[in-house]
N, C-alpha and C positions, 0 to 999 in steps of 0.2 A: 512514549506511548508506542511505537512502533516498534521496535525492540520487543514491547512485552507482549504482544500481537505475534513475533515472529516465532519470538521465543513458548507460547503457545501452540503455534501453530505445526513446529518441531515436536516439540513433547506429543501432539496428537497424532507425529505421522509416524514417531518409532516404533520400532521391532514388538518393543516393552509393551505398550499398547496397543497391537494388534496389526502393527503396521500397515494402515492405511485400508485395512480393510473395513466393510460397511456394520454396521451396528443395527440389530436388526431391533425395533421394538414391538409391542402388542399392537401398535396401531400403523400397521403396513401402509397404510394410506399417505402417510404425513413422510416427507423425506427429508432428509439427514442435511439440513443444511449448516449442521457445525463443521462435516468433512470438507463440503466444497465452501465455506468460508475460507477453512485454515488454507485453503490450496492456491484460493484467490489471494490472501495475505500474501504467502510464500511468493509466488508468480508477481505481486507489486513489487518486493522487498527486492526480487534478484532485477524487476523492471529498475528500481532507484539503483539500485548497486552499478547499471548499466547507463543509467541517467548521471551518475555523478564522477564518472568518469570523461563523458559527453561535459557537460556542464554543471560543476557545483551549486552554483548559485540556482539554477534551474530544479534541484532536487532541495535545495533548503526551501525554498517555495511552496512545494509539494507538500512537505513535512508538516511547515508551520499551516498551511492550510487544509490539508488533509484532516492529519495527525492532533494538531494543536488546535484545530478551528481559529483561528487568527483573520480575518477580514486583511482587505488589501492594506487599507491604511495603517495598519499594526506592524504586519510586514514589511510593507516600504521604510518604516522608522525603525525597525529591529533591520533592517538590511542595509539601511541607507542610501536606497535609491527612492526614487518617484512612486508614486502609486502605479501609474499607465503601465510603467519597468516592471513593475511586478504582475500586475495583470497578462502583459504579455509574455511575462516568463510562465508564468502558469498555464499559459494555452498552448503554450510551445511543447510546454512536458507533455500536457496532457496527450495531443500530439501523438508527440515521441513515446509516451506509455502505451496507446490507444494501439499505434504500432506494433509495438511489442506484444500484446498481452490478447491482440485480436485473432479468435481462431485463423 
C-alpha cells in the first residue's frame, strides 16, 4: 500500500502533470487537499526510507500499522517479538518521524 501511495503521489508531482503546480477549481473556497496529501506521503516515505536505515524493524512497524492497519498483536506475531516490543517500536518511530517531518 505504500508504494501505491508514493507511487501516486510521484505521478501527481511530475512535469507531465503540471508539476506540482495548484489546480485551480469553480469553488475557490475549498482547497486542494490532494496536492498536500501527495507531499505529505512523499515527506513519510523519504521519513521511512531514513527510519530504516536507523532501524528496520522500527520502520516494518510503521508499515504494518500505518499502512496495513494491523493492531499490536498481529504485529508482534508477524514479527516475533512481544506485543509491549512492538508498541514501543512504534512510539519510538513515531518519535523519530515526528522529528523529521516537523516544520
Amino acid at each position: 500500500m505504500r508504494w501505491i501511495l508514493v507511487d501516486h503521489a510521484r505521478r501527481g508531482a511530475a512535469d507531465k502533470r503540471g508539476g506540482g503546480l495548484a489546480a485551480v477549481t469553480l469553488d475557490e473556497h475549498l482547497l486542494d487537499a490532494g496536492a498536500q496529501a501527495d507531499t505529505q506521503v512523499l515527506a513519510l516515505h523519504e521519513g521511512l526510507e531514513a527510519l530504516e536505515e536507523v532501524n528496520p524493524q522500527q520502520r516494518q512497524v510503521v508499515e504494518l500499522r500505518y499502512f496495513a492497519g494491523l493492531g499490536f498483536a498481529e504485529i508482534a506475531e508477524l514479527l516475533g517479538c512481544s506485543e509491549r516490543t512492538a508498541k514501543r517500536e512504534w512510539e519510538r518511530a513515531r518519535a523519530f518521524l515526528h522529528s523529521l517531518l516537523a516544520p
